[in-house]
N, C-alpha and C positions, 0 to 999 in steps of 0.2 A: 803981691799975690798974683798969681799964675792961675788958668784952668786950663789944661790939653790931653788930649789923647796920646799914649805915645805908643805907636807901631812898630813894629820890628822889622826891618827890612827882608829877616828873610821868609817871614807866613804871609806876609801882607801883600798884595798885588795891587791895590786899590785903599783907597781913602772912605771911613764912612764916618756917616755922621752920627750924634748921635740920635736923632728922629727917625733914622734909616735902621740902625739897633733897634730903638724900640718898636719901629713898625716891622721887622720879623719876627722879635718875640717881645710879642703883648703882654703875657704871664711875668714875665724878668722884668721888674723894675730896679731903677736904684738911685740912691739920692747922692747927687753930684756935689759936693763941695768946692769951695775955693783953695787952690793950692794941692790936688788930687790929681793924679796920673791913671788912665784905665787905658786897657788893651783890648780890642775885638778877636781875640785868638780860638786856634780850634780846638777842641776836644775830640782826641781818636777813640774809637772802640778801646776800652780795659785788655790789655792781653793776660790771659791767663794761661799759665805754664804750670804743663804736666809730665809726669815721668810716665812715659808708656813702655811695656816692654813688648818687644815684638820678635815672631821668631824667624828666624833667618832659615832655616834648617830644622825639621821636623827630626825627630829622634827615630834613629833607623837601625835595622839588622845589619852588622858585616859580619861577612865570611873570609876565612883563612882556611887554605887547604895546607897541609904537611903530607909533602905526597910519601908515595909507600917507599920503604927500603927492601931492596933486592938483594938477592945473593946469587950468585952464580956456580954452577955444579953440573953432573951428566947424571944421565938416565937411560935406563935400558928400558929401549923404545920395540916393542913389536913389530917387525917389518913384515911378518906374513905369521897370520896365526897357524898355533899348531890345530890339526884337525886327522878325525874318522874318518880312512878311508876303508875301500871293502874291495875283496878279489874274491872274485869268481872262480870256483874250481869247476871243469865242467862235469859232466856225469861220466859214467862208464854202462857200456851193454855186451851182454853175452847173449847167443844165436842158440834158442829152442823151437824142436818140432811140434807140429802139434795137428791133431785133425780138425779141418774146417769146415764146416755144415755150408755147401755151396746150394742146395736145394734141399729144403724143408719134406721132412716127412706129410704127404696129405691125401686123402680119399677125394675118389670121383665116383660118379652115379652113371652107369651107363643100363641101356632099357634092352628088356631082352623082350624080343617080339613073341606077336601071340602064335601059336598055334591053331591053323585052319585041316578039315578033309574033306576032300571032293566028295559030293556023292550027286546021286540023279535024284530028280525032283520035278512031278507034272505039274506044269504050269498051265490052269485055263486062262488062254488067251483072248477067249472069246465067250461069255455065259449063254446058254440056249433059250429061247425068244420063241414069242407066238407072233407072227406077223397074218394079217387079213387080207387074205387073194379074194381076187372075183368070181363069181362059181356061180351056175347055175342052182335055182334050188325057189320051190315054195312059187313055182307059177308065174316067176317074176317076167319070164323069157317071154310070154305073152301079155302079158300085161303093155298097156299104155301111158301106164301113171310115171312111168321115168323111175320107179324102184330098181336099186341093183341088188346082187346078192354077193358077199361076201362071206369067203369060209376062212375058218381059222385052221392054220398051219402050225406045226411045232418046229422050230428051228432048234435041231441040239448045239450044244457045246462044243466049242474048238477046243483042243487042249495039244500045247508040245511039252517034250521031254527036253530041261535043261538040266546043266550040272552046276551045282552052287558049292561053296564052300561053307565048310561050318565050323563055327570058333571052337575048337578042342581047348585049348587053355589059353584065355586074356598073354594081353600084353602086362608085361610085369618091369621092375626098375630093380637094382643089383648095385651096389657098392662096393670098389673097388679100391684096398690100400696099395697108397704107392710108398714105398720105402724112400727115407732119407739119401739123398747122395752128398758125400764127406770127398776131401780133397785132403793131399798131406801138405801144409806147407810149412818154409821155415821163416820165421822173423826174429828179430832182435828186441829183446826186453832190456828195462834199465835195471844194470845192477847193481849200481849205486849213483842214487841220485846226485845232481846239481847241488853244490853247497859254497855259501859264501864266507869267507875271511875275512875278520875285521884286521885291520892294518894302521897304526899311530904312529902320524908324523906328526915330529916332534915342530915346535916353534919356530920362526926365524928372528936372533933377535940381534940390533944397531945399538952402539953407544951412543948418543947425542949430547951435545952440552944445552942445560940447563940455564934458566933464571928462576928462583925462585923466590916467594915473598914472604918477606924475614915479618915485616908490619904493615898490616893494609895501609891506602889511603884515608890522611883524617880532615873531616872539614869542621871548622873550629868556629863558635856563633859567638859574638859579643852585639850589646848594643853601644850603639851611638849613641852620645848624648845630642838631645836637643842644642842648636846655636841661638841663645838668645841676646839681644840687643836690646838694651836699654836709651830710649830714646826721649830729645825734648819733644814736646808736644807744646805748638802755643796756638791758642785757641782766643778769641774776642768777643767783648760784652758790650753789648751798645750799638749805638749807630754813630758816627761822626756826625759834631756838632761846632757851632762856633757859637762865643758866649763871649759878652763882656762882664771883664776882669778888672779887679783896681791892681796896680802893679804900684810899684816902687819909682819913686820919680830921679834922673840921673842924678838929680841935688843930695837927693838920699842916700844912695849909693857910697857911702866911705866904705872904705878899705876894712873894719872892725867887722861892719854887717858881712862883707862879700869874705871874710875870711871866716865868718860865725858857719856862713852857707855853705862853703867847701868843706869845710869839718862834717857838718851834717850830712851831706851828699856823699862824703867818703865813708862815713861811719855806714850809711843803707848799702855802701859794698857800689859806689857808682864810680868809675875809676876820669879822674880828671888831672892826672898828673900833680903837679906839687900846690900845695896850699900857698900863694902868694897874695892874696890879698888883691889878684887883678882877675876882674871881669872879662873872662876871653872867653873863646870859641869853645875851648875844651869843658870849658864850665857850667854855656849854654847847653854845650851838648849833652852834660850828665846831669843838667836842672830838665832837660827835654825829656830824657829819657824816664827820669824820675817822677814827672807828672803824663807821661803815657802811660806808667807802669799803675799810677794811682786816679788816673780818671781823670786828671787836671787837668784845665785850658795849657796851652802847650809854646813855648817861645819868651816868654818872659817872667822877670822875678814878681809874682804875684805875689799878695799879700795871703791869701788861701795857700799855698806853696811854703811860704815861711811857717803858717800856722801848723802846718802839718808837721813840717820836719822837725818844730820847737825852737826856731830862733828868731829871737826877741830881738 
């Protein structure tokens, strides 16, 4: 009767015991027997595998133009348009006499003076006056009282003879017409007026060659389809863990079990080359990938690993 651990050389870097097991997970027990093989292997994250589609290219407008078709031809192109012109005839005049009022008929006011006649006329030049001389008279001449006597005088009149004029008839005013003065002369009248001709010149016209368009330009819309990509997606459940395992001891190992185990690992689609009945590389490889894919402790034929896949 045997009791040991058996490690796989290629997860295991290190030796542990089994008190060093138990002393990182407390929770995990397990009852050791005599003649029992267990593994301390790890447990990776579950990968879980999705179909995602993703778009590569968004669905978009394209354009095609079909450009125009032309034809080519001539055309009678205007080179100077026709247009209205006008001619001027000029006038004609013929020579009449005629009389010209060179000074206006018009009245003036001239004054016809008065009438004076001499005649004679006494003029007093001097009016007659009583002036008081000294004169004796009334006793004065003896007297000693200082009285005078004064006598009154008559002074006549001076008068001379002048000669006056005397108005016989006022100054008076008299209107006098003065006649028009006319002039003969001769000038030119129009005797037939300035007249204008309308006058049509015709067009000036060029042959040219032509293009002309037979069908416009066309621009043409389609859509794009979207570019979609369907992609794996692997995504992980867990945390990486290391757990002891009871595995399969090498004594166990014949050839029947290890050929039961390739059957079952080929049939979940895990590719390991030909079923022979020997425990190689290719068959750890597809027992490894088969307990990533399912959660399992990883590297060895556990006894959890057979119960899954169903071999007895």
């Amino acid at each position: 009767m045997r009791s040991f651990l058996w490690l796989p050389p290629l997860f295991v870097a290190a030796s542990f015991s089994l008190a060093a097991v138990a002393a990182e997970q407390p929770d995990r027990t397990a009852a050791i027997s005599a003649g029992q093989c267990w593994v301390n292997a790890p447990i990776k994250p579950r990968p879980l595998h999705e179909k995602v589609e993703v778009v590569l290219q968004e669905s978009s407008l394209r354009y095609s133009v079909a450009p125009a078709q032309l034809r080519e031809g001539v055309q009678q192109v205007v080179t100077r348009e026709g247009v209205k012109t006008y001619r001027v005839v000029p006038a004609t005049f013929k020579q009449v006499s005629e009389q010209v009022e060179v000074k206006p008929e018009f009245q003036r006011t001239v004054v016809v003076p008065a009438v004076y006649e001499a005649r004679e006329a006494v003029l007093t030049v001097e009016q007659a006056k009583t002036v008081l001389e000294p004169c004796q008279a009334a006793g004065t001449r003896y007297g000693n009282s200082g009285a005078m006597a004064f006598c009154a005088t008559e002074i006549p009149a001076r008068e001379e003879t002048v000669m006056v004029n005397v108005l016989v008839e006022p100054e008076t005013t008299r209107v006098i017409t003065e006649p028009a003065v006319y002039e003969t002369v001769t000038r030119w009248v129009v005797d037939q007026p300035a007249r204008v001709v309308e006058v049509d010149t015709a067009p000036q016209l060029a042959t040219v060659p032509v293009v002309e368009t037979v069908s416009p330009e066309k621009v043409l819309e389609r859509t794009e389809p979207a570019v979609i990509r369907t992609m794996n997606i692997t995504k992980y459940q867990g945390e990486p863990q290391i757990a002891l395992r009871r595995a399969v001891c090498d004594s166990d190992l014949h050839p029947a079990l290890i050929s039961r185990l390739q059957s079952a690992l080929s049939s979940k689609g895990y590719s390991l080359g030909n079923i022979d009945s020997h425990l190689g590389q290719r068959t750890i490889a597809a027992l490894s990938d088969y307990q990533a894919d399912n959660g399992l402790a990883i590297g060895a034929v556990t006894y959890e690993s057979l119960e899954l896949l169903g071999v007895r």
